[in-house]
C-alpha positions, -999 to +999 in steps of 0.1 A: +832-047-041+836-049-006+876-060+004+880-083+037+909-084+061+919-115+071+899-147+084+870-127+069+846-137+043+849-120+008+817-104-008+813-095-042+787-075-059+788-067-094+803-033-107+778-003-115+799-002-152+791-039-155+756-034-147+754-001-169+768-023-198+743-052-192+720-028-193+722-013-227+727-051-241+692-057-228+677-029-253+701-035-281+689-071-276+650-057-274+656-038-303+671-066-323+646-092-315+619-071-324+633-064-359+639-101-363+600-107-352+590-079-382+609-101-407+583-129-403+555-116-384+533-078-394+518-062-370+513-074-335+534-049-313+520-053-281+521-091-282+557-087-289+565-062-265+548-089-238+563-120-247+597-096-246+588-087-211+580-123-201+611-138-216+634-112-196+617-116-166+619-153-170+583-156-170+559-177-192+534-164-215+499-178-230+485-160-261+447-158-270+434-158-303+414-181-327+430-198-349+451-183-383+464-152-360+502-163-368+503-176-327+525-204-337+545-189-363+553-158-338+567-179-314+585-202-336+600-168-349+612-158-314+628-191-303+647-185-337+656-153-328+670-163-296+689-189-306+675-218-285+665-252-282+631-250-293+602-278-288+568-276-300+540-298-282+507-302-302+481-302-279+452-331-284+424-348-266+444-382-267+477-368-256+491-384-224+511-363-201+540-388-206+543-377-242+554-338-224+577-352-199+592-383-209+585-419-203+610-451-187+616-477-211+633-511-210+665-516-219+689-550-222+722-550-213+736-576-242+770-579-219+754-590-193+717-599-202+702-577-177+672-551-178+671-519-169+648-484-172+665-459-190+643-425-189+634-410-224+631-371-217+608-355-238+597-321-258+592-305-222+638-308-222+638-275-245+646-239-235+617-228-257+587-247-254+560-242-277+526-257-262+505-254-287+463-249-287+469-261-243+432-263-244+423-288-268+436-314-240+422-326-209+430-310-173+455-346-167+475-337-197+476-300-189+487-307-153+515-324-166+535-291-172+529-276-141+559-286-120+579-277-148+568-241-152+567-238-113+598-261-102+619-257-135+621-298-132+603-329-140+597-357-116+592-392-127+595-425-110+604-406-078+637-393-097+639-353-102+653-343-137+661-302-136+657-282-165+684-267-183+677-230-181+665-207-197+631-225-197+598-208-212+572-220-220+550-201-244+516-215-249+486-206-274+449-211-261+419-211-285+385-191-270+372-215-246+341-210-265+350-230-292+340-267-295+367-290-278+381-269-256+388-274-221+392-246-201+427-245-180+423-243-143+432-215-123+462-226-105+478-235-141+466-204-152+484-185-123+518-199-136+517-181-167+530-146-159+508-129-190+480-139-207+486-118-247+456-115-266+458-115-302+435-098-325+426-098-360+450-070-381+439-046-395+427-041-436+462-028-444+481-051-423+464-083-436+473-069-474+506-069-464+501-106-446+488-119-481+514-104-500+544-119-482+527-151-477+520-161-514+551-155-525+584-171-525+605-150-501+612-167-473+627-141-441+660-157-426+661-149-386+690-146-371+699-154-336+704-123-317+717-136-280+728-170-264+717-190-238+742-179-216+736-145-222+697-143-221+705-156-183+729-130-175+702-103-186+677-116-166+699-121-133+703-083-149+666-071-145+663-093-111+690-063-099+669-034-114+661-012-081+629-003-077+613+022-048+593+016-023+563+034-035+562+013-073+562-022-051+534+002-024+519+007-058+517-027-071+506-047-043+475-019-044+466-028-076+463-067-070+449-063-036+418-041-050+410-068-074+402-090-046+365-082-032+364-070+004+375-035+023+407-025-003+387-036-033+386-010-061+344-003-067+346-022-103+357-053-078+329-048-056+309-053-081+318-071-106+347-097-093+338-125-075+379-138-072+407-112-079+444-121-078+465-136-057+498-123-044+522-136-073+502-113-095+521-079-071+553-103-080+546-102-113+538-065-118+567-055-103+592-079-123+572-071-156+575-032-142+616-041-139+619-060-175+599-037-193+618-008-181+653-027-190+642-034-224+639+006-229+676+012-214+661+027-184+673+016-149+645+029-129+609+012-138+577+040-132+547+036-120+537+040-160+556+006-165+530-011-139+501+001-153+510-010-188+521-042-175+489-051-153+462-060-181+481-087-191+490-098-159+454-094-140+434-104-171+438-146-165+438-142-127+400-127-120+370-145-119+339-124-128+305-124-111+274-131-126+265-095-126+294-089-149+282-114-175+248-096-172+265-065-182+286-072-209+318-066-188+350-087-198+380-089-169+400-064-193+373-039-190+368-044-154+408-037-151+411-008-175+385+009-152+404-003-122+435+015-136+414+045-146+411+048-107+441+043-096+453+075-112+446+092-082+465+070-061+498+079-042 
């Protein structure tokens, strides 16, 4: 705390004990969400160890998988967990983006007879949102979310409504392979902090999946932190130092995905787009959270490399040499990472 003399301005900053205390809530938190998650949910560590980073960096998250993986149901577990207001938004092709944000309708005065719009906000009003299967709807409807995940606020009839924070939004996507599927554009994609695969479990784990789910046990999650709270731990991580030489490190990474003279030589030849500069952001606030949720006040260079697959993997854009090779983007940045061992 820094004391002023008269006529002078007062500055606060919070105490290292406070910080210290924040600091070990944010892994008892981590800890306690992810036992909640294994109530409901088997298997599946690293997806829940990414949408934990994503949710303390206040960041959003898209998971991957085909359908039956338990997308839904996982993050329908976590909004429980955290104890928000949670809205789910069933993506179709005949949704209209005014069923995400809201819509002005007509309303009478009986006093006085006269008319007047009244806005109606809708799901997208939620701390939690749940945008479910994004790509089974057309690039207008899917635009419709992206002030809200960029601007935490929705604009409608040239009025600005803010968002009540904490605001995620936590979307599943079906391979764009699959018939009716409409690939999101890169700019939305680029709003999403990680992109979370999800794979099939494994023979044991999927035994344990039909067991619990033909029963009649039903898990009861409880909410592990507030609203209020979940901000404070963020405006927590936001104040996790970091040196020079991780954020050095980080911009490195994303700059040798892009093709030209600090690529990395799996960009030069096989990325025709690498990532843009929120993608360094991102690695270092994922590096920040990630570290937080372990108790640790100093994020490593470790934490960036874990961090970067999902962070890189919806940001490149493969060349055609790539396809010819079999090559996916998480290939192309595993081997990317591979050679930035030697870096300093």
């Amino acid at each position: 705390m820094l004391l002023s003399h008269s006529g002078m301005v007062t500055i606060e900053t919070p105490t290292a004990d406070r910080d210290l205390e924040l600091l070990d809530r944010v892994a008892q938190v981590s800890s306690a969400l992810r036992s909640e998650v294994e109530k409901r949910i088997v298997g599946q560590y690293d997806v829940v160890e990414g949408l934990l980073t994503a949710l303390l960096a206040n960041g959003h998250a898209l998971l991957v998988g085909v359908p039956g993986l338990a997308k839904t149901l996982l993050i329908q577990t976590v909004a429980e967990a955290l104890d928000l207001q949670f809205s789910r938004i069933q993506f179709t092709p005949d949704l209209m983006p005014t069923d995400i944000t809201g819509t002005e309708v007509i309303e009478e005065d009986r006093t006085t007879g006269r008319r007047v719009f009244r806005f109606v906000k809708g799901p997208v009003f939620a701390n939690i949102v749940l945008a479910d299967e994004i790509n089974r709807t057309p690039p207008k409807t899917q635009a419709a979310l992206l002030q809200a995940m960029q601007e935490r606020a929705v604009t409608t009839a040239g009025e600005t409504y803010p968002l009540e924070p904490p605001f995620f939004v936590l979307a599943t996507q079906n391979p764009i392979e699959q018939e009716g599927t409409y690939p999101l554009p890169e700019a939305q994609l680029d709003r999403f902090m990680l992109e979370l695969p999800i794979g099939y479990p494994s023979r044991s784990e999927e035994e344990e999946v039909a067991m619990r789910t033909t029963g009649t046990d039903e898990a009861d999650i409880r909410g592990v932190v507030t609203a209020s709270e979940l901000i404070e731990l963020q405006r927590l991580v936001r104040r996790v130092p970091v040196p020079p030489s991780l954020v050095s490190f980080a911009v490195r990474i994303a700059r040798a995905t892009r093709p030209g003279e600090e690529a990395a030589k799996v960009s030069r030849r096989y990325v025709a787009w690498g990532a843009g500069p929120r993608a360094s952001q991102f690695l270092v606030l994922g590096a920040k959270a990630r570290a937080a949720a372990r108790g640790s006040a100093m994020p490593s260079l470790d934490d960036v490399r874990a961090v970067a697959p999902a962070v890189l993997a919806h940001r490149l854009v493969l060349n055609f040499e790539a396809e010819a090779d079999g090559r996916g983007t998480r290939d192309v940045i595993q081997e990317l990472l591979q050679e930035s061992e030697g870096w300093t």
